[in-house]
N, C-alpha and C positions, 0 to 999 in steps of 0.2 A: 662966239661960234656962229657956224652960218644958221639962220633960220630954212626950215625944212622947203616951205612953200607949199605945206597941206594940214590937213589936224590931225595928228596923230591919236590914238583910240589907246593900243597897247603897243610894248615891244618883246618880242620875244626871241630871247635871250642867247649867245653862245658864249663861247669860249675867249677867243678873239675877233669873231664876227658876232651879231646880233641885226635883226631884222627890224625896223618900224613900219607899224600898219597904221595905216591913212583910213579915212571914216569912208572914202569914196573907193577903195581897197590898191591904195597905193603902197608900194612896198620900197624900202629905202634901207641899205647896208652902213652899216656906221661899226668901228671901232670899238675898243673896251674903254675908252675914254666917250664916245658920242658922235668922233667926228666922220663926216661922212665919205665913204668911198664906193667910186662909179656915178651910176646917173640912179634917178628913179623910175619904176614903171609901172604899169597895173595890168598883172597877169593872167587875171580874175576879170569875171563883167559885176562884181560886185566883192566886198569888202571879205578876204579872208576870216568865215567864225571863229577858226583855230588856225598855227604853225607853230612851228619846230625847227631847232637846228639839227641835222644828225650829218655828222660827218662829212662837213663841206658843201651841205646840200640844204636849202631852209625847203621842210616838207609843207602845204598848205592845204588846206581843206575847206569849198564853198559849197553854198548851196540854195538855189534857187526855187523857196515855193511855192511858184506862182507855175514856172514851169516844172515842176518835179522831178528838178533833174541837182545830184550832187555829183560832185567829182574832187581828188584830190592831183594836187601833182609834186615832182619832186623839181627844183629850179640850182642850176649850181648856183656855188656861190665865187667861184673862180674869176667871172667875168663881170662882162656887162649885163643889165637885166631888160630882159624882153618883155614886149607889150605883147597880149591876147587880143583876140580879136573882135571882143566887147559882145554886152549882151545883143545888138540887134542882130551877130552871126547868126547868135544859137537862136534866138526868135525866126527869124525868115528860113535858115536852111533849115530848121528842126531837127538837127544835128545832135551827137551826143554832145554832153555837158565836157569831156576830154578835146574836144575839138574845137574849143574855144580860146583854149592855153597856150603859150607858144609854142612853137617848133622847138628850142632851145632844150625843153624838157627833159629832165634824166628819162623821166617816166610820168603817163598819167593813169588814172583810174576812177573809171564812172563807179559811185558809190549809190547802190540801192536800198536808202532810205537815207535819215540825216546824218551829217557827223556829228558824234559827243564826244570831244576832250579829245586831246592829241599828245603822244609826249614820244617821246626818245631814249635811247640807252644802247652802249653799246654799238652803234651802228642798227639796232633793231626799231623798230617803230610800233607803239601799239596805240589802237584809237578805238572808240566804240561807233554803234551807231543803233539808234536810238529804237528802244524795245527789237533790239534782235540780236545783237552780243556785243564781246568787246574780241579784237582779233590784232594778233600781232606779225608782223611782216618782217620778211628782212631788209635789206638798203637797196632792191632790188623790186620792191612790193609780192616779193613769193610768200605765201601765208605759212607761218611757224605752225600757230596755233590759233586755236578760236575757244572764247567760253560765255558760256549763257551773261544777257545784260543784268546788271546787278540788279536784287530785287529788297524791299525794304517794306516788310510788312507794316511796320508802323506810319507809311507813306499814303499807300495805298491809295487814302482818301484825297490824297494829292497827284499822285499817277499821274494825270493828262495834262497838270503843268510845270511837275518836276522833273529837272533832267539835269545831266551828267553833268558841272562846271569845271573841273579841273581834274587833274589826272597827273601824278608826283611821283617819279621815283624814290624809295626809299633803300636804305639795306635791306631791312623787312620785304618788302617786296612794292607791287606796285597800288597806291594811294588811291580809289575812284572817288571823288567826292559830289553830292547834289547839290545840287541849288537850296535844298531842304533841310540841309544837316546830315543828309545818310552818306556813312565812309564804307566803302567795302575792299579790303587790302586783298591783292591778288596776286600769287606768283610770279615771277620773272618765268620761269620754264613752263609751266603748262597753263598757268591762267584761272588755277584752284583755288576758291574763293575761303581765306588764310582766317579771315575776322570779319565780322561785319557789327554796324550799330548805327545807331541815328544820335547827334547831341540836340540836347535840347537849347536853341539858340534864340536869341531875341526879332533876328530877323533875318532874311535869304543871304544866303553866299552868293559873290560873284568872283570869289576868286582864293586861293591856296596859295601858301609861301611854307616851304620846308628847307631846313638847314637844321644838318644833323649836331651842330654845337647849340643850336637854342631851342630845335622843337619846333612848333606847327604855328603859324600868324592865319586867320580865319579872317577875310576881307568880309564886311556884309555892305548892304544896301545901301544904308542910313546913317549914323550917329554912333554902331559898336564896330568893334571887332572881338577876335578873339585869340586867347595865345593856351596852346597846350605843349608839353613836355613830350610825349606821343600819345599815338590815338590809344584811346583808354581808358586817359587820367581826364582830370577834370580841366573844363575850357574855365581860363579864364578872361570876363567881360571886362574891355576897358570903352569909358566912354567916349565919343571923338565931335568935333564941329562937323563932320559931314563923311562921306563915304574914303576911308581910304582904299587908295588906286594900286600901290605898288610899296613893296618892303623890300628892303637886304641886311643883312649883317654888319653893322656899323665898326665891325673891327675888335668890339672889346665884348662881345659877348650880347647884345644888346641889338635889339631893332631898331632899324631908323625908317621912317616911313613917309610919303608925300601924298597927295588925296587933293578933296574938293575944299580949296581954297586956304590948306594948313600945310605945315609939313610939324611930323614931331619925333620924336626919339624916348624910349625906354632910358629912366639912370636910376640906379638903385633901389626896382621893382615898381617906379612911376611914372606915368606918361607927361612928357614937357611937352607942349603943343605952342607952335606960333603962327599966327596968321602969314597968309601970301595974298596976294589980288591973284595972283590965278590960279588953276586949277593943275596940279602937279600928276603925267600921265603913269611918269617913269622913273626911277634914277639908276645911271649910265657913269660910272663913276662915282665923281663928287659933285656931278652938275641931275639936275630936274629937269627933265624935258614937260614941257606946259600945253596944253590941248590947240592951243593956236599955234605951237610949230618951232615955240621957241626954246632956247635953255636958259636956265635959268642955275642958279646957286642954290643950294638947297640948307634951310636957315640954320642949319646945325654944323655944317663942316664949316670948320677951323679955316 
């Protein structure tokens, strides 16, 4: 398969479209297999924090704070993908941060203060933004609702460098997760805060995997993760060679997952781990997409 011609960071995900995000905020459409279609572009003057697919449209959210300015936009995914017109726009004209993104745009919106977490459903969009709520939109960005940002007393003493990493639909409702361990699940309809708890985990989250046949994959920093049934029950620790990056459902009940310099699979309640030389960002089918652009096999499919 063709190599991308960027480093890919994460990909975030659809149906039959999916998006890959570049470290320098390049954005690239590929298939439910990997393969790429259209061209690539950088819509952004810096690398999308969060996207989303909803409904033919991959939603993005950046933020620049140097100049204090965020914004999100909605980009179809119909066509070809258009270039923005780079950070020195918004430096020299002192423009809004929306004025920077292409013309192409469903829609943009200057966001006052950071983004946390982005997800989809429904054609509905919800995202937070950081100590001031979390708020949901429709495919049009008209606000549904709004509700207070999650708060987690047991945190507290971490406050000014915990925030919001992921953000999961469930049936239960919707999943906000921290960088810290704190879950607070929030409705689909008014955004009323359903549960909340902090787990006690060995080291920061940088990322959520839910699937309602196996339960919750906890990405952390370093050497763990972790797996729960739902939020509730007890996490549990498996150990790992290095941070994994990206999990999905291996077909029979069972996680498979790719990371820094491993990839491994769950059989029979145990993790099998095998070395890679490189660093596994994604998996997009049955292939691994690797930090420097390429794919790769990932050592578990048949």
């Amino acid at each position: 398969m063709q190599e991308l011609g960027f480093n890919p960071v994460r990909v975030d995900k659809g149906d039959s479209l999916s998006v890959i995000v570049g470290s320098m905020g390049e954005i690239m459409k590929v298939d439910s297999e990997g393969r790429t279609v259209g061209n690539f572009s950088v819509p952004f003057p810096s690398q999308p924090t969060y996207g989303t697919i909803c409904s033919g449209k991959w939603i993005g959210a950046w933020v620049d704070r140097g100049f204090k300015k965020a914004c999100m936009g909605a980009i179809p995914l119909d066509g070809e993908l258009d270039f923005g017109r780079g950070r020195d726009f918004l430096r020299t004209m002192g423009s809004s941060a929306s004025d920077v993104l292409p013309d192409s745009c469903l829609w943009t919106r200057d966001i006052e203060g950071e983004p946390m977490g982005l997800t989809s459903n429904g054609g509905e969009i919800t995202f937070g933004v950081l100590n001031t709520g979390i708020y949901r939109v429709d495919g049009g960005a008209n606000e549904i609702w709004r509700s207070p940002y999650p708060q987690w007393p047991e945190l507290q003493d971490f406050s000014n460098v915990d925030s919001i990493i992921d953000m999961v639909h469930t049936p239960d409702g919707i999943a906000i997760w921290s960088e810290s361990g704190g879950v607070s699940l929030v409705s689909e309809d008014k955004g009323a805060v359903l549960r909340s708890e902090v787990l006690k985990l060995p080291e920061r989250v940088i990322g959520v995997r839910f699937d309602e046949s196996i339960g919750w994959m906890l990405m952390m920093s370093g050497r763990y993760a972790a797996m729960m049934k739902e939020i509730g029950s007890e996490p549990w620790i498996i150990n790992l060679p290095g941070p994994m990056m990206d999990c999905v459902n291996a077909g029979d009940g069972n996680w498979k997952w790719t990371g820094w310099r491993h990839d491994g699979i769950m059989e029979e309640g145990s993790p099998r781990i095998l070395e890679r030389e490189d660093i596994g960002v994604s998996i997009i089918g049955d292939r691994v997409l690797t930090n420097s652009g390429r794919w790769r096999g990932h050592a578990f499919t048949e």
